[in-house]
C-alpha atoms as one frame of an Amber mdcrd trajectory, in Angstrom:
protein
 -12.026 -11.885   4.952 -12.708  -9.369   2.199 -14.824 -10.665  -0.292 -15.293
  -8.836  -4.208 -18.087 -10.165  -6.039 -18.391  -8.626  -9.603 -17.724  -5.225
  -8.459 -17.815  -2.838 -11.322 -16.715   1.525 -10.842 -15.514   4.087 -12.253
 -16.212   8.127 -12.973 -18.984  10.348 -14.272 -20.815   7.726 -15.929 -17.329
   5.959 -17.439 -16.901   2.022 -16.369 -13.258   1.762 -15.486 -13.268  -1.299
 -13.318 -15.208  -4.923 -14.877 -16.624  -7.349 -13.317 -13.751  -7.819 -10.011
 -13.965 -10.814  -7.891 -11.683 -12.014  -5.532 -11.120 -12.422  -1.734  -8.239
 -11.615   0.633  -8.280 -13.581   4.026  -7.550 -11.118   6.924  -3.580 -11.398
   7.762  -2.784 -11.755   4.448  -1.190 -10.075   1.759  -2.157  -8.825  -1.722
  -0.521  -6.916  -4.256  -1.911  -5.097  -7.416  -0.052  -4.686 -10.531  -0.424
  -3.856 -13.993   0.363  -0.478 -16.467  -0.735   2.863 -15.749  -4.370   3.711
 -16.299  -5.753  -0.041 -15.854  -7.441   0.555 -12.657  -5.859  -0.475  -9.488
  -6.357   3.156  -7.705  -9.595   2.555  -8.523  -9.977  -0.490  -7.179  -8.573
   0.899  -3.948 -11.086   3.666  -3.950 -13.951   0.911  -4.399 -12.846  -1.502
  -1.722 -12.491   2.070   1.229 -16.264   3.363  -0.331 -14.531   6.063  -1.459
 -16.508   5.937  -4.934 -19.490   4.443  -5.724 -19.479   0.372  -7.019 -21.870
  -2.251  -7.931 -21.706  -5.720  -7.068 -20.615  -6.863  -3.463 -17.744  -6.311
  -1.192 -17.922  -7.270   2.085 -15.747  -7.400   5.083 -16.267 -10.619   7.120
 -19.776 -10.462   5.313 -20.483  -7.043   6.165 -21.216  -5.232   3.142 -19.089
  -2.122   3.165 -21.728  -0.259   1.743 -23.888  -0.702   4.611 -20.875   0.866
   7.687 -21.220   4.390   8.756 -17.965   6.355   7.366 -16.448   6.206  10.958
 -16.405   1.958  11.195 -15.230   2.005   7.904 -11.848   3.919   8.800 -11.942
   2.130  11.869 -11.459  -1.224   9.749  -9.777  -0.052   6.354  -6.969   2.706
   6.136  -5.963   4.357   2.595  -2.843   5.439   2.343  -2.198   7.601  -1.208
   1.142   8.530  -3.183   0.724  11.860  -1.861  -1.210  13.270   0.787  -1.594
  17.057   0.505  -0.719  19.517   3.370  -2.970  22.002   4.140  -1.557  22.645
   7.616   1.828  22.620   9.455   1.828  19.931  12.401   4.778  18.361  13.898
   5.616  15.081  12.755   4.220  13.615  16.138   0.870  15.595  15.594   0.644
  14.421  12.574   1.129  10.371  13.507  -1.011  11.427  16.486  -4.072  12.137
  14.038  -4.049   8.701  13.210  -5.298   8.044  16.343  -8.462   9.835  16.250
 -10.787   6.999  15.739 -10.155   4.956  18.534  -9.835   8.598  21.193 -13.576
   7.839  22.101 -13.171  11.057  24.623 -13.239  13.341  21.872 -10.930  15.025
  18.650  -9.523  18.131  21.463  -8.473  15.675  24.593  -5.393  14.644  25.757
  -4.048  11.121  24.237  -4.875   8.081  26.651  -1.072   6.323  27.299  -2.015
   3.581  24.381  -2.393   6.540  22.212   0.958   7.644  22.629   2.835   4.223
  22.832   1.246   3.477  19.475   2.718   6.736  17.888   6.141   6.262  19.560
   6.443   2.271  18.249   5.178   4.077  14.482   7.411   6.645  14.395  10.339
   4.207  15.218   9.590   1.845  12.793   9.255   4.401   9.932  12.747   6.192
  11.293  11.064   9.266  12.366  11.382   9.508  15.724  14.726  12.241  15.499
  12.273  14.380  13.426   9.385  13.958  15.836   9.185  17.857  16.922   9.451
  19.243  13.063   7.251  20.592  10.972   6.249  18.427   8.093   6.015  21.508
   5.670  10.087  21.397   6.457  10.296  17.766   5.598  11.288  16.199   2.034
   9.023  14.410  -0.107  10.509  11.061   1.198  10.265  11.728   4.971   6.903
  13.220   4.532   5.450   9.688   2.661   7.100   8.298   5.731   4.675  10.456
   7.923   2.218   9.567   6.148   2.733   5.772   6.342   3.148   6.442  10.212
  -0.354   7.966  10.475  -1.908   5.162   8.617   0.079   2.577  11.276  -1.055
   4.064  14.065  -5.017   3.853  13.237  -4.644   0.326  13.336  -6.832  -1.043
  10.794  -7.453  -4.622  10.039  -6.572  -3.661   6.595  -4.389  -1.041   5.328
  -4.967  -0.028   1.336  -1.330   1.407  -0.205  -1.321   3.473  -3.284   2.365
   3.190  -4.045   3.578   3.117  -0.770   7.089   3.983  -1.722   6.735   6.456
  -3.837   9.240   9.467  -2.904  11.347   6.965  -0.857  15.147   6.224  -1.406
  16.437   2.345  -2.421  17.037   2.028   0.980  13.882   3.790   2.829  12.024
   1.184   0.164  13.180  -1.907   1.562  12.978  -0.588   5.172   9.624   0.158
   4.815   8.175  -3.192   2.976  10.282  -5.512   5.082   7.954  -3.753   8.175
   4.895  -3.425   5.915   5.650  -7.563   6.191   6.425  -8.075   9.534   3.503
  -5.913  11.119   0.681  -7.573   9.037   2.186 -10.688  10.137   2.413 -10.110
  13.889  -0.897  -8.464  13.554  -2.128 -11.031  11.496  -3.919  -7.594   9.411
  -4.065  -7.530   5.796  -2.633  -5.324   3.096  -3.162  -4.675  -0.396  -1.112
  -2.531  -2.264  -0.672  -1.034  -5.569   2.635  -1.096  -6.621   5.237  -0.641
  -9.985   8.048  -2.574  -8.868   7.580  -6.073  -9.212  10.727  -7.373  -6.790
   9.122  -5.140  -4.158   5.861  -6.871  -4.808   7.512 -10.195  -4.134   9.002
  -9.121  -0.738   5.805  -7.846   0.240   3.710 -10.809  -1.153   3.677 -14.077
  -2.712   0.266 -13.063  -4.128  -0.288 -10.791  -7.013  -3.105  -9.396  -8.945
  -2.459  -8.481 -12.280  -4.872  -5.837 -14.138  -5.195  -4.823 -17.862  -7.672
  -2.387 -18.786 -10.063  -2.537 -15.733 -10.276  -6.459 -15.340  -8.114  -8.934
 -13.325  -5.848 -10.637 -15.805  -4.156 -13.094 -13.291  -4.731 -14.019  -9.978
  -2.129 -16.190  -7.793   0.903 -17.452  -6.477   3.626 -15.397  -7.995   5.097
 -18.913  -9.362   2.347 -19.387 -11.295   1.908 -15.933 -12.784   5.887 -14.580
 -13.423   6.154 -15.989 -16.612   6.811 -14.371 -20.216   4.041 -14.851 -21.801
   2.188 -13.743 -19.331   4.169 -10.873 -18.452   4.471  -9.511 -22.425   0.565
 -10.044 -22.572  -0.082  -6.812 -19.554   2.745  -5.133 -20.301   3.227  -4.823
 -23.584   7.299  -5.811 -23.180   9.483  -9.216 -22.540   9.740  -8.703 -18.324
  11.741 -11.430 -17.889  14.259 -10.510 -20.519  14.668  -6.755 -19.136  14.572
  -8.130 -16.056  17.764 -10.988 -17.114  19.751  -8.041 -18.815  19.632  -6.292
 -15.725  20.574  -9.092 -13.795  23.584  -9.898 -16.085  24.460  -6.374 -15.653
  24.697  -6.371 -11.921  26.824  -9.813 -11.902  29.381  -7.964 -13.945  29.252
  -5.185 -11.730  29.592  -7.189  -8.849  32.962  -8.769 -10.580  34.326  -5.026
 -10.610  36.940  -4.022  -8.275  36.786  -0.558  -6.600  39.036   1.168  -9.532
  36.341  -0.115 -12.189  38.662  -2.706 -13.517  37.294  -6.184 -13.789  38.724
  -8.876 -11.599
């Protein structure tokens, strides 16, 4: 379980995040939305200790606060919209250095045979395995957030923090990726919270959403109870649901076209 209690950050003296509480039992799902600039990188930060909070979070009633670094990353992996690179690995390499924490033996030793099966099940479930042997400064910005998701698989953390996991990837690349975001926490009954824009992707990741305005949680739920207009025009300044209707509309009368453009 991981457990907020009135957690409160933010930067050089400026309180960006009020007064959070909520919980997320292990092997489920959360996901964080809201406009830009109302904290949910933030909150990410907070819950991996990777900025200073008040109040409480806890992982099965471990205060975070109190782990060394290393049992931190051992139990929570951050995965950012962009990673920088410094250095040019091979895509395996790369997915390899996810590994790191559990190679007791040491950072320069060969991979034990778990190590590698891990990487080789990641990379095949992210669709990297063909580009295994390049080098990620070669790869586009959408196979290199794939590397990047890889790496974070293959630490195998009980909970895996996504800052806009999809950014960079194609429609298709998008879906790919949360329909196995979905299926791994659920086989490995691990949890993941992520920060996302698109609310239909939020729904195939998770039936539970967080909704921030202005550093606070504005809703908290079942997505039944909080996709509604009112709701929806009060964080984001905009009718949702009618956007989202047009759009639907729009698609139905594509759908009606035939191949020439003509109507049916």
């Amino acid at each position: 379980m991981l457990t907020l209690q009135h957690v409160r950050a933010g930067y050089g003296g400026t309180e960006i995040l009020h007064d959070i509480s909520f919980s997320v039992p292990l092997g489920q799902n959360l996901c964080i939305l809201g406009p830009n600039g109302c904290g949910k990188t933030t909150l990410l930060k907070a819950i991996a200790a990777l900025i200073d909070s008040r109040g409480v979070i806890e992982i099965d009633g471990r205060p975070v606060r109190s782990m060394k670094r290393a049992e931190i990353a051992s139990r929570i992996a951050v995965m950012s919209q962009m990673s920088a690179v410094y250095f040019s690995f091979t895509v395996y390499e790369t997915v390899m250095m996810g590994r790191y924490q559990q190679m007791k033996r040491g950072l320069f030793n060969s991979p034990a045979p778990r190590d590698r099966e891990v990487v080789e099940r990641c990379l095949a479930h992210t669709n990297l395995t063909a580009l295994r042997d390049r080098q990620i400064s070669e790869l586009s910005g959408g196979q290199l957030q794939r590397v990047f998701l890889a790496r974070t698989l293959a630490q195998e953390p009980e909970i895996i923090l996504l800052d806009e996991p999809t950014n960079h990837l194609d429609l298709k690349h998008q879906t790919e990726l949360v329909a196995y975001l979905k299926e791994w926490s659920r086989e490995e009954n691990r949890t993941i919270i992520g920060v996302l824009h698109d609310i239909n992707l939020s729904l195939n990741l998770s039936d539970r959403l967080l909704f921030m305005k202005e550093g606070r949680v504005a809703g908290l739920g079942a997505a039944s109870d909080l996709l509604h207009r009112d709701f929806l025009r009060e964080i984001y300044g905009m009718d949702v649901v009618e956007y989202m209707l047009r759009s639907l509309e729009r698609w139905r009368d594509f759908s009606k076209e035939t191949p020439s453009g003509k109507t049916e």
